[in-house]
N, CA, C and O atoms as a CHARMM CRD file, in Angstrom:
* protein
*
  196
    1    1 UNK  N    -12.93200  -8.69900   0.44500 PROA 1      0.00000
    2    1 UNK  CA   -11.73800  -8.19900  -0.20400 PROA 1      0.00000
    3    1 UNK  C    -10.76500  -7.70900   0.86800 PROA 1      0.00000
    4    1 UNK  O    -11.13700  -7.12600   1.88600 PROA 1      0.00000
    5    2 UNK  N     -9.30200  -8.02700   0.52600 PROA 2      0.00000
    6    2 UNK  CA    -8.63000  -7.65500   1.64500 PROA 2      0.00000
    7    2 UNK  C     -8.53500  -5.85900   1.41100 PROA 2      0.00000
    8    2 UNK  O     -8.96500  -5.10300   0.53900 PROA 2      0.00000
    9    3 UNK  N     -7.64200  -5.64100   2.83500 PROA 3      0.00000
   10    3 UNK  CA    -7.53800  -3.98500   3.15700 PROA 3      0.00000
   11    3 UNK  C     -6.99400  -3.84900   1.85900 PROA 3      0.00000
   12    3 UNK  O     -6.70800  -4.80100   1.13300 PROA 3      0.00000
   13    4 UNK  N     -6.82900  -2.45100   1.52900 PROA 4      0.00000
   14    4 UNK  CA    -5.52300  -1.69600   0.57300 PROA 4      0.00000
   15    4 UNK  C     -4.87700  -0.74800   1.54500 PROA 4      0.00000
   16    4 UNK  O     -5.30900   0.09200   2.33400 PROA 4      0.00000
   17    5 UNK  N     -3.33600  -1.31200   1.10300 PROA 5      0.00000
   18    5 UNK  CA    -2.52500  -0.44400   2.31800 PROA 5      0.00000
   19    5 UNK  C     -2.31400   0.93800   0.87100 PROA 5      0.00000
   20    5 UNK  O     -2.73200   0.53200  -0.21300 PROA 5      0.00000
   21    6 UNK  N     -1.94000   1.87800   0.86300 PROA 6      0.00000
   22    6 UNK  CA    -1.72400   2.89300   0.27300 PROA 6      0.00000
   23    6 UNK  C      0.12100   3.00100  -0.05000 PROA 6      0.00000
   24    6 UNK  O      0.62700   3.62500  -0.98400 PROA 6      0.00000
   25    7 UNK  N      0.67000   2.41700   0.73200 PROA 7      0.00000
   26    7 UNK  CA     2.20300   2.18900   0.31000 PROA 7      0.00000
   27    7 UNK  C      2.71300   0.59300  -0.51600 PROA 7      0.00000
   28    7 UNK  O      3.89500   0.27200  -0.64200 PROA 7      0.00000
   29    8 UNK  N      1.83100  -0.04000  -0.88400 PROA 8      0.00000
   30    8 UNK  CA     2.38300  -1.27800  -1.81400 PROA 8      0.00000
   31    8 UNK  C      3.08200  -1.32200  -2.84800 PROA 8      0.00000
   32    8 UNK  O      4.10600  -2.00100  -2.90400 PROA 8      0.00000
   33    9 UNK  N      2.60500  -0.54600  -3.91100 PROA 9      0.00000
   34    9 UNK  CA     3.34500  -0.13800  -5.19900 PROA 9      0.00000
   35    9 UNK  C      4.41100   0.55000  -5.13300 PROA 9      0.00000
   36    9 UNK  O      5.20800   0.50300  -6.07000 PROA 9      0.00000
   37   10 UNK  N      4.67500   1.40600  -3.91300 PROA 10     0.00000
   38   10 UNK  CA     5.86600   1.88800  -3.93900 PROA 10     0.00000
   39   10 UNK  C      6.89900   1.05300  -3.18300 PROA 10     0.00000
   40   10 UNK  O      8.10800   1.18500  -3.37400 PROA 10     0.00000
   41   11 UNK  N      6.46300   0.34400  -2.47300 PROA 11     0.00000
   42   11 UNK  CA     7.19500  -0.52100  -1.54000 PROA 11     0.00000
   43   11 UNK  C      7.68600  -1.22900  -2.26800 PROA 11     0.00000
   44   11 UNK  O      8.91600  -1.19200  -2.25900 PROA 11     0.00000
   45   12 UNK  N      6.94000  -2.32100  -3.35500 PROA 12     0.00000
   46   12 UNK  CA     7.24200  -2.93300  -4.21300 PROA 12     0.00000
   47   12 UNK  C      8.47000  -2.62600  -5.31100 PROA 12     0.00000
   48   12 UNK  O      9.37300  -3.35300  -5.72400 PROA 12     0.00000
   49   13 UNK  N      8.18600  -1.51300  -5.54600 PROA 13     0.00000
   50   13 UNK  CA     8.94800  -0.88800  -6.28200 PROA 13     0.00000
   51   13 UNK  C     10.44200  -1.28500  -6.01700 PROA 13     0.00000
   52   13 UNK  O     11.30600  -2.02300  -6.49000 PROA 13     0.00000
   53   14 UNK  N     10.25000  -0.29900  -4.89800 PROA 14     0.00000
   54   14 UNK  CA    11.69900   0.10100  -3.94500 PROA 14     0.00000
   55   14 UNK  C     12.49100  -1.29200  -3.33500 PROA 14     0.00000
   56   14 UNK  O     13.67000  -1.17600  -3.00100 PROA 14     0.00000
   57   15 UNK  N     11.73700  -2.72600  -3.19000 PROA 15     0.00000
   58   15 UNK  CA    12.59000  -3.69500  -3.20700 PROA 15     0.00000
   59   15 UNK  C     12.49400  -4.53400  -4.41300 PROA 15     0.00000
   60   15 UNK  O     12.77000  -5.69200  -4.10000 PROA 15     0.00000
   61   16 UNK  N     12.21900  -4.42300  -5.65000 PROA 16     0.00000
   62   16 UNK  CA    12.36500  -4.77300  -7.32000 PROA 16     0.00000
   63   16 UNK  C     14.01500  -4.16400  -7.34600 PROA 16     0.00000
   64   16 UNK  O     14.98800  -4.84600  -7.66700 PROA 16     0.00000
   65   17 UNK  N     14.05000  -2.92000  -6.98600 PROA 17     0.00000
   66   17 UNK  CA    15.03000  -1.68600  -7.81900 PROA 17     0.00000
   67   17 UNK  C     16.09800  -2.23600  -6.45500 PROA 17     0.00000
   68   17 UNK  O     17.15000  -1.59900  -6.40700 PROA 17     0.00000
   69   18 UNK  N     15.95500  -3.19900  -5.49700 PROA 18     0.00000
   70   18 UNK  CA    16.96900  -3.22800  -4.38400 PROA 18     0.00000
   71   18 UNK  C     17.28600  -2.01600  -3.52500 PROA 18     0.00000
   72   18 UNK  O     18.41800  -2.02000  -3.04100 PROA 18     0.00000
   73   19 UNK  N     16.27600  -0.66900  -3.15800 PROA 19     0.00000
   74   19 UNK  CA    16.52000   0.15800  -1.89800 PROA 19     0.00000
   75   19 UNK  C     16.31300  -0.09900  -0.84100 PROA 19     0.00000
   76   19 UNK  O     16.59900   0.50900   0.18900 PROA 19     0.00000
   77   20 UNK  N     15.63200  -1.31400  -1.05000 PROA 20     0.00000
   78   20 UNK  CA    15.11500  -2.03100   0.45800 PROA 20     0.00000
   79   20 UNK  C     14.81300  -3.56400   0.77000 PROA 20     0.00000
   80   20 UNK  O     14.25500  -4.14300  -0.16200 PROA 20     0.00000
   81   21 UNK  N     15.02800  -4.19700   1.70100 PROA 21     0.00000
   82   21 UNK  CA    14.75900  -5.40100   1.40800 PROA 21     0.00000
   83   21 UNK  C     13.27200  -5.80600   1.89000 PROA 21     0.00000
   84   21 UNK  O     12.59200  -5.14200   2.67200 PROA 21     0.00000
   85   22 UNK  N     12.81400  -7.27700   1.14900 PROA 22     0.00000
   86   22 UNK  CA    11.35100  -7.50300   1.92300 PROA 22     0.00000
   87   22 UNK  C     11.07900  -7.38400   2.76200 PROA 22     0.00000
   88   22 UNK  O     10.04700  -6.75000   2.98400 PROA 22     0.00000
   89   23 UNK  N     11.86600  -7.94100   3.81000 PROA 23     0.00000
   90   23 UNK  CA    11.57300  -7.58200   5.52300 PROA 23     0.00000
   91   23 UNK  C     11.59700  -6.04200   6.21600 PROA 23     0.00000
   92   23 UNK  O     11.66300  -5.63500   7.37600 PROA 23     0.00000
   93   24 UNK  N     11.52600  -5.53300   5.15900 PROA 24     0.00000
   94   24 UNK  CA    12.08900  -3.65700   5.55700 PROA 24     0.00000
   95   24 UNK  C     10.49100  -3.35100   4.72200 PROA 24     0.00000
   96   24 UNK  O      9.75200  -2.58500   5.34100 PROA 24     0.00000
   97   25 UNK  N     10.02200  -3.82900   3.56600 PROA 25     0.00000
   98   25 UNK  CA     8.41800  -3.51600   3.18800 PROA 25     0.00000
   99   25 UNK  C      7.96200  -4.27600   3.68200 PROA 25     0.00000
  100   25 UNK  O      6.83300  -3.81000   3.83600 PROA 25     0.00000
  101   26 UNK  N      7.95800  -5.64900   4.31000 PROA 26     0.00000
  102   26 UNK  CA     6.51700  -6.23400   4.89600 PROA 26     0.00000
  103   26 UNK  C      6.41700  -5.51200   6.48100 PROA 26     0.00000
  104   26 UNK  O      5.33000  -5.41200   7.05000 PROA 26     0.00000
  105   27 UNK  N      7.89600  -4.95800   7.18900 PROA 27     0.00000
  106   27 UNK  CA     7.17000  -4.67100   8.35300 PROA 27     0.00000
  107   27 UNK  C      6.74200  -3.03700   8.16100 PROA 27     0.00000
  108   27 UNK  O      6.34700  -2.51000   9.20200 PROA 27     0.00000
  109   28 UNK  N      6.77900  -2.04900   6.77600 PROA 28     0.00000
  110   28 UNK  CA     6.44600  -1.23200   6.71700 PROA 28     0.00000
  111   28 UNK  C      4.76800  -1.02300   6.52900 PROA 28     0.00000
  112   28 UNK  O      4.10300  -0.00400   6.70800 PROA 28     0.00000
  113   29 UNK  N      4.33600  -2.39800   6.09300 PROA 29     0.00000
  114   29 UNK  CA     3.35000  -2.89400   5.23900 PROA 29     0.00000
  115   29 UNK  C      2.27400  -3.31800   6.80100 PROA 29     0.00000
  116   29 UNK  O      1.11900  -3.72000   6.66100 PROA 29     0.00000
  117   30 UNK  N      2.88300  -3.14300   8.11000 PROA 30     0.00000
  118   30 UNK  CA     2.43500  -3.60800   9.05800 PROA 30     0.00000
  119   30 UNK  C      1.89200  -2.44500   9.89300 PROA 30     0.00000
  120   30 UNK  O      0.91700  -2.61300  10.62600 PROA 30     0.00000
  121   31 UNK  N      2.54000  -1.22600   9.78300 PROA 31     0.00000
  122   31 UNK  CA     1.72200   0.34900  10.05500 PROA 31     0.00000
  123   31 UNK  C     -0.10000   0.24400   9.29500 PROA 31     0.00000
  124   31 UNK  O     -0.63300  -0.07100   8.23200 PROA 31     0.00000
  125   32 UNK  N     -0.42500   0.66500  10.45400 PROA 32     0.00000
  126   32 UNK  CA    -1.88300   1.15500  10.44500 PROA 32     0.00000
  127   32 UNK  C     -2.18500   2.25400   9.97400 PROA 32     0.00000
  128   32 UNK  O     -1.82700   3.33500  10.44200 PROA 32     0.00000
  129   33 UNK  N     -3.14000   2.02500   8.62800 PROA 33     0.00000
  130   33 UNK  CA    -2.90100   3.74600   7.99600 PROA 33     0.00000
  131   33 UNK  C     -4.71100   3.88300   7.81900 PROA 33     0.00000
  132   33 UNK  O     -5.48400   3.03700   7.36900 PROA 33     0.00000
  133   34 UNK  N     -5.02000   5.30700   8.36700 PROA 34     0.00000
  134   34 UNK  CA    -6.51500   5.61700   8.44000 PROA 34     0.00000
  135   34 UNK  C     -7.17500   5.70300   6.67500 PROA 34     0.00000
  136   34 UNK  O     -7.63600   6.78400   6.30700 PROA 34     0.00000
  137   35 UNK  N     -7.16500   4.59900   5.77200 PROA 35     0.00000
  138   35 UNK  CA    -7.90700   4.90800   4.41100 PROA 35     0.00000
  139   35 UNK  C     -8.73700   3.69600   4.62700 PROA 35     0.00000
  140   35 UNK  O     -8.62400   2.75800   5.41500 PROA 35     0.00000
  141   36 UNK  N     -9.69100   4.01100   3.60700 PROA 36     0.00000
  142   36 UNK  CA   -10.81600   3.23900   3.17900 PROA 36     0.00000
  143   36 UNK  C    -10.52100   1.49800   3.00900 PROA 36     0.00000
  144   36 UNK  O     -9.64700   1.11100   2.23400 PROA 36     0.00000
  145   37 UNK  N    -11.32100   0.55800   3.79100 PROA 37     0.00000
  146   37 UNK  CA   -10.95200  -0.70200   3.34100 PROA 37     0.00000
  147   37 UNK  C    -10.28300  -1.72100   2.05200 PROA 37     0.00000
  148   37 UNK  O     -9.46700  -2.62600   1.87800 PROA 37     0.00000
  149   38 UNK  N    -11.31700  -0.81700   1.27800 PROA 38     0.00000
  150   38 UNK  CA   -11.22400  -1.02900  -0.10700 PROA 38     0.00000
  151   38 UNK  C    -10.28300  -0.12000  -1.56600 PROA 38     0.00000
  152   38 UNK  O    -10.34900   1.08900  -1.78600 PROA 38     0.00000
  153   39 UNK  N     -9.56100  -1.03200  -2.27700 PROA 39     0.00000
  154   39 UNK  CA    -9.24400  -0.18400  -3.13100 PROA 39     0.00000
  155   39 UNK  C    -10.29200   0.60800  -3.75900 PROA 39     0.00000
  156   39 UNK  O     -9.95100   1.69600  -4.22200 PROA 39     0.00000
  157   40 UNK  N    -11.69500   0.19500  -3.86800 PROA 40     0.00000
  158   40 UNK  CA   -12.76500   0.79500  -4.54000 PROA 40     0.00000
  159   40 UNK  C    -12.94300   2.36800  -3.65200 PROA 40     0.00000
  160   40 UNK  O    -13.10100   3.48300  -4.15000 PROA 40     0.00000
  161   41 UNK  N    -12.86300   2.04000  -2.38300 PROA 41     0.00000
  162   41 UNK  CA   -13.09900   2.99200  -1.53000 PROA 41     0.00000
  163   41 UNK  C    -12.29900   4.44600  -1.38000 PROA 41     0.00000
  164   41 UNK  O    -12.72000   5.56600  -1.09200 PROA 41     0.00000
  165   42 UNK  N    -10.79000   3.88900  -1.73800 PROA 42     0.00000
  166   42 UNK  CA    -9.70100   4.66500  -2.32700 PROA 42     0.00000
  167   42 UNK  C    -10.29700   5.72900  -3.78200 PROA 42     0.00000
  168   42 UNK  O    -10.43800   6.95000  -3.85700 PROA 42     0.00000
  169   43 UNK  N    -10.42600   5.14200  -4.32400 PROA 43     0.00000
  170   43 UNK  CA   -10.64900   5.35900  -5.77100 PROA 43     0.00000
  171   43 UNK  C    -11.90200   5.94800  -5.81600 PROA 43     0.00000
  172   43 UNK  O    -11.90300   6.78200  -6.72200 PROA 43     0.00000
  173   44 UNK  N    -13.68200   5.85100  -4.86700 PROA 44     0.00000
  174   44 UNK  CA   -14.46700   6.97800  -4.46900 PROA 44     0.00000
  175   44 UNK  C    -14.02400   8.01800  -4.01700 PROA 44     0.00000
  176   44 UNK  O    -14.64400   9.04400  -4.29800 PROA 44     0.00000
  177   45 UNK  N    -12.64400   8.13400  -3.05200 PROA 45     0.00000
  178   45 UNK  CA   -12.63500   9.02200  -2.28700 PROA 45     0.00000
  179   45 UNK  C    -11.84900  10.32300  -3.04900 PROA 45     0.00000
  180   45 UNK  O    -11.84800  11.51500  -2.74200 PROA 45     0.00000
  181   46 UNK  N    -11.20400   9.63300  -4.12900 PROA 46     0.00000
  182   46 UNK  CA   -10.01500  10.07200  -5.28600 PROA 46     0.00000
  183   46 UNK  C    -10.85900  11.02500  -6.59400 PROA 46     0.00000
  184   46 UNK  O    -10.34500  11.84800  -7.35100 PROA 46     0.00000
  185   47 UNK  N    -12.25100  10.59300  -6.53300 PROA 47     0.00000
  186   47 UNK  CA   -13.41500  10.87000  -7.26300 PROA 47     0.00000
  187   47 UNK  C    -12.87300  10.49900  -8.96000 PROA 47     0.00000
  188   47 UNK  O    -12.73900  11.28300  -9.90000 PROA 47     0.00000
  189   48 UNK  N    -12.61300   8.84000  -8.89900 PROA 48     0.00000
  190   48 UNK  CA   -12.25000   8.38000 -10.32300 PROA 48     0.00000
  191   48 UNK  C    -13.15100   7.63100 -10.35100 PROA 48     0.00000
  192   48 UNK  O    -13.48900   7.22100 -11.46100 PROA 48     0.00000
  193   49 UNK  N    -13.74300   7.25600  -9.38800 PROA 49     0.00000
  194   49 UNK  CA   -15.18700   5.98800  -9.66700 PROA 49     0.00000
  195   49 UNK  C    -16.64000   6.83700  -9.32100 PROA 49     0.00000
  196   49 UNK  O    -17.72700   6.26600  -9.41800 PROA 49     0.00000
């Protein structure tokens, strides 16, 4: 399963609504952020699974 970056949905968001363009979230989408590989891993750490 690929990584889960923790900023997608908002990134997404924010170029749907036009505050940003794709090339402004994919190279945001390119920062290294210290969370769990997995969305599952997210979601243990969140204590919803």
């Amino acid at each position: 399963m690929p990584g889960f970056h923790p900023d997608t949905t908002r990134l997404a968001r924010e170029v749907a609504v036009g505050f940003i363009t794709k090339e402004q979230a994919n190279k945001a989408l390119e920062k290294k952020h210290n969370f769990p590989p997995s969305v599952r891993g997210v979601l243990k750490k969140a204590k919803i699974l």
